[in-house]
C-alpha positions as CSV (number, residue, x, y, z in Angstrom):
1,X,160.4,140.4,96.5
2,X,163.9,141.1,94.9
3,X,165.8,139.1,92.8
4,X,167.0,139.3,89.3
5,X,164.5,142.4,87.7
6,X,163.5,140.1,84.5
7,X,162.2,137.6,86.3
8,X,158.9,137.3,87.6
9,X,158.1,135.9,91.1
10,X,155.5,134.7,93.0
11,X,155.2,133.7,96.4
12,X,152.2,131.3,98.0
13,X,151.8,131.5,102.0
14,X,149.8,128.7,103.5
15,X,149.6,129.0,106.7
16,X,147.2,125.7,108.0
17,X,146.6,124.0,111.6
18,X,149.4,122.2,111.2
19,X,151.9,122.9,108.8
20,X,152.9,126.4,107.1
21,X,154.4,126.4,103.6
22,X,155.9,129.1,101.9
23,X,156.6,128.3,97.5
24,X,158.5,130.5,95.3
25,X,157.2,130.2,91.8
26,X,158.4,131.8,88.8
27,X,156.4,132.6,85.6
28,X,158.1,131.3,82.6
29,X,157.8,132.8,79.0
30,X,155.1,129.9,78.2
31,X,153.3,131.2,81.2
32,X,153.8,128.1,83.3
33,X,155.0,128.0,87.0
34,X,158.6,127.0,87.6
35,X,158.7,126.2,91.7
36,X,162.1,127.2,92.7
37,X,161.9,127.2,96.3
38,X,159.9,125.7,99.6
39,X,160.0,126.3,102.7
40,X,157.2,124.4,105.3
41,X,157.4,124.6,109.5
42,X,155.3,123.2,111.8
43,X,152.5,125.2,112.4
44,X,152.0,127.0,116.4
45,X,149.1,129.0,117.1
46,X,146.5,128.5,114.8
47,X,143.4,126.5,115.0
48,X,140.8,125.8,112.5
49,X,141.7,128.3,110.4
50,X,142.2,131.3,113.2
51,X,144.8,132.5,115.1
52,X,145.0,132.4,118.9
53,X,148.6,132.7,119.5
54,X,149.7,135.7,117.3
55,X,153.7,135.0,117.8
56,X,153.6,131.7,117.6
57,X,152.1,132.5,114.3
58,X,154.8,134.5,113.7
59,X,157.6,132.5,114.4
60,X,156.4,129.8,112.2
61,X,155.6,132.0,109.4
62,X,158.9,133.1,109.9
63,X,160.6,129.6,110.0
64,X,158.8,128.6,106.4
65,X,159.9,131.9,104.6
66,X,163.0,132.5,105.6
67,X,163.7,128.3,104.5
68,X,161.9,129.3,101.1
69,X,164.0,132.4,100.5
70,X,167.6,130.6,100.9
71,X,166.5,127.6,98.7
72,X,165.1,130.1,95.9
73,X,168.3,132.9,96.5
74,X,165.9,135.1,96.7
75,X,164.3,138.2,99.1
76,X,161.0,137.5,99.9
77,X,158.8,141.0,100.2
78,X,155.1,139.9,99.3
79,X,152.7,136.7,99.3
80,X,149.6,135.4,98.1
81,X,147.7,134.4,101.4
82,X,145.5,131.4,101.8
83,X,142.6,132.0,104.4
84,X,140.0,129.0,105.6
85,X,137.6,129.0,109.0
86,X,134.1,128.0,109.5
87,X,133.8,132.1,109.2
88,X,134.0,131.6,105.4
89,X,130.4,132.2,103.6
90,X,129.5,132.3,100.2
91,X,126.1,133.5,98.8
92,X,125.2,134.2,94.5
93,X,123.7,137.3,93.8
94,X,122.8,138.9,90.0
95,X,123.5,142.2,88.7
96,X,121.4,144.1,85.1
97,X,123.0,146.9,83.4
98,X,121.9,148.1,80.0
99,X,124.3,147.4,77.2
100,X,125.4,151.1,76.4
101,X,126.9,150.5,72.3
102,X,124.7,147.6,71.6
103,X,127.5,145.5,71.9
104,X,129.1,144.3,75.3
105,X,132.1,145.6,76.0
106,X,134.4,145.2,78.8
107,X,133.1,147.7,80.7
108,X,129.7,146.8,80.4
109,X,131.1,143.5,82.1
110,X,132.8,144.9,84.5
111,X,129.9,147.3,85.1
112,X,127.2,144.2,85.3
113,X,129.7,143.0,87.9
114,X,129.9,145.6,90.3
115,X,126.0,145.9,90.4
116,X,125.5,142.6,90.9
117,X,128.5,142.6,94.2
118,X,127.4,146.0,95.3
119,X,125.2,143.6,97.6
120,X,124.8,145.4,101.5
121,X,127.4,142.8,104.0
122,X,126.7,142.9,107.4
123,X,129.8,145.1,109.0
124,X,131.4,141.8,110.8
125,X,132.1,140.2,106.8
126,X,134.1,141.5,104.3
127,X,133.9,140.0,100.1
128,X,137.1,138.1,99.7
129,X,136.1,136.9,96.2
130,X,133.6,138.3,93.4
131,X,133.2,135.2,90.8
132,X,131.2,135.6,87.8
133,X,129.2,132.3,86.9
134,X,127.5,133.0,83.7
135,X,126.0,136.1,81.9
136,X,122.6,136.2,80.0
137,X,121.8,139.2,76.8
138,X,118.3,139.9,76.4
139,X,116.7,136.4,75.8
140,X,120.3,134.3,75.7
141,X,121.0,132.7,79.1
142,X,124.4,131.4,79.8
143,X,126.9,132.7,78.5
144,X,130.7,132.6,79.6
145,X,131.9,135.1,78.2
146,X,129.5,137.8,76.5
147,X,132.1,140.4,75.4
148,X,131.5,141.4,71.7
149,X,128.0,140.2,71.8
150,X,124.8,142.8,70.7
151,X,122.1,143.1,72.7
152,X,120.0,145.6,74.7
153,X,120.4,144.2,78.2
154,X,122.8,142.4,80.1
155,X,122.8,140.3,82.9
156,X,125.3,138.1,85.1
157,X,125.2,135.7,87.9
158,X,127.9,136.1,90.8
159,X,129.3,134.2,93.8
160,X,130.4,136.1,96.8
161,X,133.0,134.4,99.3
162,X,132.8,136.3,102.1
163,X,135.2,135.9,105.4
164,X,135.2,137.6,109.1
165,X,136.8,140.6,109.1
166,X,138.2,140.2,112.1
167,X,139.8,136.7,111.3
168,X,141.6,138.0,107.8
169,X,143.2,140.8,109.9
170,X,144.4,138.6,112.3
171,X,146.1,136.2,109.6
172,X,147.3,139.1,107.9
173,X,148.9,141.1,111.1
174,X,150.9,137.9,111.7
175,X,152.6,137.9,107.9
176,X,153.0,141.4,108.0
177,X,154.7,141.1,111.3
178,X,157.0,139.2,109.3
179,X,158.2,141.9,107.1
180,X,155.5,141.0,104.7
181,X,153.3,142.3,102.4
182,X,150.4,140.7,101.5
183,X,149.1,140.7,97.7
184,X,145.4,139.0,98.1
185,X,144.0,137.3,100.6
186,X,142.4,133.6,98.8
187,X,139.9,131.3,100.2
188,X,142.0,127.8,100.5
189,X,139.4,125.6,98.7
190,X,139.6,128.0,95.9
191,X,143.7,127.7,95.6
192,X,143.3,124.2,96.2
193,X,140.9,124.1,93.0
194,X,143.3,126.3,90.7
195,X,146.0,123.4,91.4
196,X,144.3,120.2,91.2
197,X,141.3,120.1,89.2
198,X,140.9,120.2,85.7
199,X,139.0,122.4,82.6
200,X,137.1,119.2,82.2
201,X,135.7,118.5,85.7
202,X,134.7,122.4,86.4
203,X,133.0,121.7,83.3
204,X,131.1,118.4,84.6
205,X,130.7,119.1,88.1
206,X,133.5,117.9,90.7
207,X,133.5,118.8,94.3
208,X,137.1,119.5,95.9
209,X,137.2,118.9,99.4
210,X,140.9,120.1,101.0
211,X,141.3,117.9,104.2
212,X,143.8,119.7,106.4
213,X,144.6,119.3,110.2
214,X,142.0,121.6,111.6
215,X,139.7,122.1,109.0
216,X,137.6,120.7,105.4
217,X,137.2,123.2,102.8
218,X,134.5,122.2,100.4
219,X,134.7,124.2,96.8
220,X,131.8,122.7,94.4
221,X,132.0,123.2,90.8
222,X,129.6,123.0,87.9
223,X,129.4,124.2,84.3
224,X,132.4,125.9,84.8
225,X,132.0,127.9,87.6
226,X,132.1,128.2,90.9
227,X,128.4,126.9,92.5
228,X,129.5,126.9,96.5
229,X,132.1,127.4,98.9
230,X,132.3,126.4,102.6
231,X,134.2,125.3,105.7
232,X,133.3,122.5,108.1
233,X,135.8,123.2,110.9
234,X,136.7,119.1,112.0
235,X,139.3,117.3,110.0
236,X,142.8,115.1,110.6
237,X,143.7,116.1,113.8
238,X,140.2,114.3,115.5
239,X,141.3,111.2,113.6
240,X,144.9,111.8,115.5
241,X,143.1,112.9,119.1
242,X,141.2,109.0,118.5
243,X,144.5,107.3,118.1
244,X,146.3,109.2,120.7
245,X,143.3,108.0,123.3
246,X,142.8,104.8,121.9
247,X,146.3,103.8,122.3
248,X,147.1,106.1,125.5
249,X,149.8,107.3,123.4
250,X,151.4,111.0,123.2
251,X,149.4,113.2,120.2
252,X,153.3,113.9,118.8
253,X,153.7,110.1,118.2
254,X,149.6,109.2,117.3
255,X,150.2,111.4,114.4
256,X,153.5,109.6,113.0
257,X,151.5,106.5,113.5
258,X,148.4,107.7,111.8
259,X,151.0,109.1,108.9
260,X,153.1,105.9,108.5
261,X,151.0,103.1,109.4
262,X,147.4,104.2,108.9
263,X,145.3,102.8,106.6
264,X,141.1,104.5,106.2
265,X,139.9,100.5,105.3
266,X,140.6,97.9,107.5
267,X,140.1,95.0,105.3
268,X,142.8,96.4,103.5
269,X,145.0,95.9,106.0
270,X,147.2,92.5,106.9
271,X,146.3,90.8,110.1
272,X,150.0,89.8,110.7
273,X,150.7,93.6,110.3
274,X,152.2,95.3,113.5
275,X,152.5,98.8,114.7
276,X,155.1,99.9,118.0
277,X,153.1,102.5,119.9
278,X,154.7,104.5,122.3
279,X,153.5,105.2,125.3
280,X,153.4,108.0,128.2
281,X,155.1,108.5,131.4
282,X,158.4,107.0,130.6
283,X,156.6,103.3,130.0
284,X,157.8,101.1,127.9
285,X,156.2,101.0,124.0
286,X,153.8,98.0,123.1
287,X,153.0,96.2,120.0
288,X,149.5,96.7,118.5
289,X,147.7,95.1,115.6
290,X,147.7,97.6,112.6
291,X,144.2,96.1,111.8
292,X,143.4,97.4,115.4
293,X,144.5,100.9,114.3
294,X,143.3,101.1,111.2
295,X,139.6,100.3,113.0
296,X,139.9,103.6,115.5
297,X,140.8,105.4,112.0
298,X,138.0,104.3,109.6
299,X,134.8,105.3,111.4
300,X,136.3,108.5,112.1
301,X,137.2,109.1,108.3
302,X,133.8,108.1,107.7
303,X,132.0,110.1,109.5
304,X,134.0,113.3,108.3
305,X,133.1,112.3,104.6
306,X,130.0,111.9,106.0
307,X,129.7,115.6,106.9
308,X,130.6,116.9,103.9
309,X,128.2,114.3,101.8
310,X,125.0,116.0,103.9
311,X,126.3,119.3,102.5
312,X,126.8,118.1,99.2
313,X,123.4,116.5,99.0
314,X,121.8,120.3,100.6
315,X,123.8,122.3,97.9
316,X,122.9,120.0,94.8
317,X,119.1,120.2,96.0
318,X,119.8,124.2,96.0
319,X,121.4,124.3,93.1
320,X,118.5,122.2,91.0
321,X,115.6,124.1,92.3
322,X,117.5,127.1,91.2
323,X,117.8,125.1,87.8
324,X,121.3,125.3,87.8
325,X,123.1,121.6,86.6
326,X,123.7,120.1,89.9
327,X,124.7,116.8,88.7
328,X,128.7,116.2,89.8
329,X,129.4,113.6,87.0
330,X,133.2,114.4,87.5
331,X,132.8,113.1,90.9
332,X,135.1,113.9,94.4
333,X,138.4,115.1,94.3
334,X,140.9,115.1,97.4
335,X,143.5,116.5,98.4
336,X,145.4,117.8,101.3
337,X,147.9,116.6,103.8
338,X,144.8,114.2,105.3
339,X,144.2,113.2,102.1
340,X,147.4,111.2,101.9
341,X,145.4,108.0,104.1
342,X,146.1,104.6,102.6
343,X,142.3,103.1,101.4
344,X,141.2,106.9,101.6
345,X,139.8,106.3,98.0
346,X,138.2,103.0,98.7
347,X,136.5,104.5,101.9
348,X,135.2,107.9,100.4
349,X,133.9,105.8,97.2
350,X,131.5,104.0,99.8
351,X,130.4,107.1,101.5
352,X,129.8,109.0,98.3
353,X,128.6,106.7,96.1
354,X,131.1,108.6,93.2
355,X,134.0,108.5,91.5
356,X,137.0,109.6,94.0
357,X,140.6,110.5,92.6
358,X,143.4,111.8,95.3
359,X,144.4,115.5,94.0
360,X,148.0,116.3,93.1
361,X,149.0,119.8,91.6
362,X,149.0,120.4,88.2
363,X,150.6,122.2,85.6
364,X,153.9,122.3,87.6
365,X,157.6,122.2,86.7
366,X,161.0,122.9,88.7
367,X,161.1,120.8,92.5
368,X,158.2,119.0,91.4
369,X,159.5,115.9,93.9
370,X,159.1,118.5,96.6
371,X,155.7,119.7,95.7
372,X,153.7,117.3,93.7
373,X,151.2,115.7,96.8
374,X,148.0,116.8,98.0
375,X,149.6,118.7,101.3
376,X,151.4,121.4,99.0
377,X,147.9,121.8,97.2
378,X,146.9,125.3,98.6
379,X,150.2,126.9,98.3
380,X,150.8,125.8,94.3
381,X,147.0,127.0,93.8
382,X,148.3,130.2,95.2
383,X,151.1,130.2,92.9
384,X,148.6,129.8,90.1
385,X,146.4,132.3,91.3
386,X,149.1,135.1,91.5
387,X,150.3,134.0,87.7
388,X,146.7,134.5,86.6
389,X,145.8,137.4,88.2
390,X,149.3,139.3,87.1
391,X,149.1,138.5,83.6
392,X,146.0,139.8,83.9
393,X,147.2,143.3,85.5
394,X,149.8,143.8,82.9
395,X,148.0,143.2,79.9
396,X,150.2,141.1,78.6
397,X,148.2,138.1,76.9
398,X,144.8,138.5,75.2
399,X,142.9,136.9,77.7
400,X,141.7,133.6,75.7
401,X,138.6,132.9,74.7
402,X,138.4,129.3,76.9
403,X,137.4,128.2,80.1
404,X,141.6,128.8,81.5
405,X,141.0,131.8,79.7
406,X,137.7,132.9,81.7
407,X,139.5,132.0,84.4
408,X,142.1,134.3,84.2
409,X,140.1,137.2,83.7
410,X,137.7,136.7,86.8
411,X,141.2,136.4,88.5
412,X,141.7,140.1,87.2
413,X,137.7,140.9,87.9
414,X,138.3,139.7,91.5
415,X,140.0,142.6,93.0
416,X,139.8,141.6,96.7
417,X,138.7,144.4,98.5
418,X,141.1,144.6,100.6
């Protein structure tokens, strides 16, 4: 992208089921983001993560850039691109190199790293992110970050997020058919994570699950790293398909009700409370009970949390038999545009039997009004991601010696084959 030479740009793409949003961030001297433009359409053309109306794609792409680019004065020429789909896999493989100077350098890291990836894909997938989890010298197991460390042999623990081929060049043909170039392609849950969670909670164990319109993505953390990643492909717009037959009411107008006057606990809700419905064919609207409503929405918001508490429960078993710390003391976090549910909190608490916070982006400064809520979580993680993995390509901090530090430099590690 072009604007003033000194400064230096970023641009998210999130291009969801229902909603694409375009963010131009700016990397400040303190090595924060400054958002200085947005641009979001309605989304045509995708579903669940995949495309299956190319221009339609296209022309909503379109829409949300060029919106972004006149709000930030600016020429947009590349993005960071979120990808999600029920075609996402994940899988943790290890790598063993000897340590060549008896003290780990950075290549012997990045050496340990390639082994441990160089893992045989079947020719559908393609790696979309290589994340290191921990390393272990000799007798020494877990380690963050083993450089400058003696030893004889090294070894390190990875996690693969793989993606369809096929789908990612789909995505990518409609941005590029935009004018576009696109910088990496990012799993959504893992933007989502870079914007909303805390050093603290990847520490702990947290869970981020990123409720769009078409789709869930589940991103699990625990001692820092990254333990799982996956996609369950039902989200908000079944909760809008109930109210829209519930209420015989056009899906346009079941989804303003579901975003104005739905609530995910009924009891919350005042019995006196009313919601006007519209209705189809050119009848007149009626007057409905919110408490009605908000009864169609909270068995369907529970049995989506439900989904993605069976996986949680099948990972943690995985991950303690592997004797990995399973436990997710920092709880659920959630965010995305379905996340914005009055009682959402109350509801998932019951499901989950956890702590449960709403995620908001972090870290942030510049139209903060515009992007600080759970729908605009993907795009600022992309932001996030880009600063990260460009201040990692220019050498221009020491990478620090910290968990935001270690995450920087797997930004720099993860050189998306692409």
């Amino acid at each position: 992208m072009t604007k003033a030479a000194d400064q230096k740009l970023i641009v998210g793409l999130d291009i969801g089921t229902s909603e694409v949003t375009a963010l131009v961030g700016e990397v400040l001297p303190d090595n924060t983001v400054n958002v200085i433009g947005m641009g979001s359409s309605p989304s045509r053309g995708m579903d669940k993560g995949g495309v299956n109306d190319l221009e339609s794609v296209v022309k909503s792409v379109q829409r949300a850039v060029d919106k972004a680019e006149l709000m930030a004065e600016c020429q947009i020429s590349s993005v960071y691109l979120s990808l999600s789909g029920k075609h996402i896999s994940c899988q943790t493989e290890n790598g063993m190199v000897p340590i060549s100077e008896k003290e780990v350098t950075q290549d012997d890291v990045d050496n340990v790293i390639h082994t441990a990836k160089s893992v045989k894909l079947s020719d559908e997938q393609r790696t979309l992110h290589v994340i290191p989890q921990e390393f272990a010298i000799d007798y020494q197991e877990g380690i963050k970050n083993p450089v400058g460390l003696s030893g004889v042999r090294m070894e390190a623990s990875v996690h693969l997020i793989t993606c369809h081929n096929d789908m990612a060049k789909n995505i990518v043909k409609a941005v590029e058919r935009c004018g576009l170039t696109v910088d990496h392609l990012i799993f959504s849950g893992l933007a989502s994570s870079y914007a909303v969670l805390t050093p603290d909670e990847r520490e702990l164990g947290v869970c981020v699950v990123d409720i769009g319109g078409g789709t869930m993505d589940l991103a699990i953390w625990s001692g820092g790293a990254l333990r799982h990643a996956e996609v369950i492909p039902y989200a908000g717009n079944v909760v809008t398909s109930d109210i829209a037959y519930a209420f015989g009411t056009p899906p346009g107008d079941a989804e303003d009700i579901k975003v104005k006057y739905g609530c995910a606990l009924s009891e919350l809700v005042s019995k006196d409370a009313k919601v006007d419905v519209p209705s189809v064919g050119g009848r007149p609207s009626r007057s409905l009970q919110s408490q009605t409503l908000a009864e169609v929405i909270e068995p369907r918001y529970s049995e989506l949390l439900g989904l993605v508490n069976q996986k949680l429960l099948t990972v943690q078993e995985q991950l303690r038999e592997a004797g990995v710390k399973h436990h997710l003391a920092a709880g659920i976090v959630l965010t995305g545009g379905a996340a914005q549910m009055e009682g959402l909190t109350e509801c998932a608490e019951r499901v989950f039997r956890h702590q449960v916070r709403i995620g908001q982006p972090l870290e942030l400064s510049g139209l903060t009004d515009y992007v600080q809520a759970p729908t605009y979580a993907t795009a600022v993680g992309l932001l996030h991601y880009g600063k990260d993995s460009q201040s990692f390509d220019e050498n221009e901090l020491e990478p620090k010696r910290s968990v935001s530090g270690l995450f920087s430099r797997i930004s720099g590690w993860l050189k998306k084959e692409f």
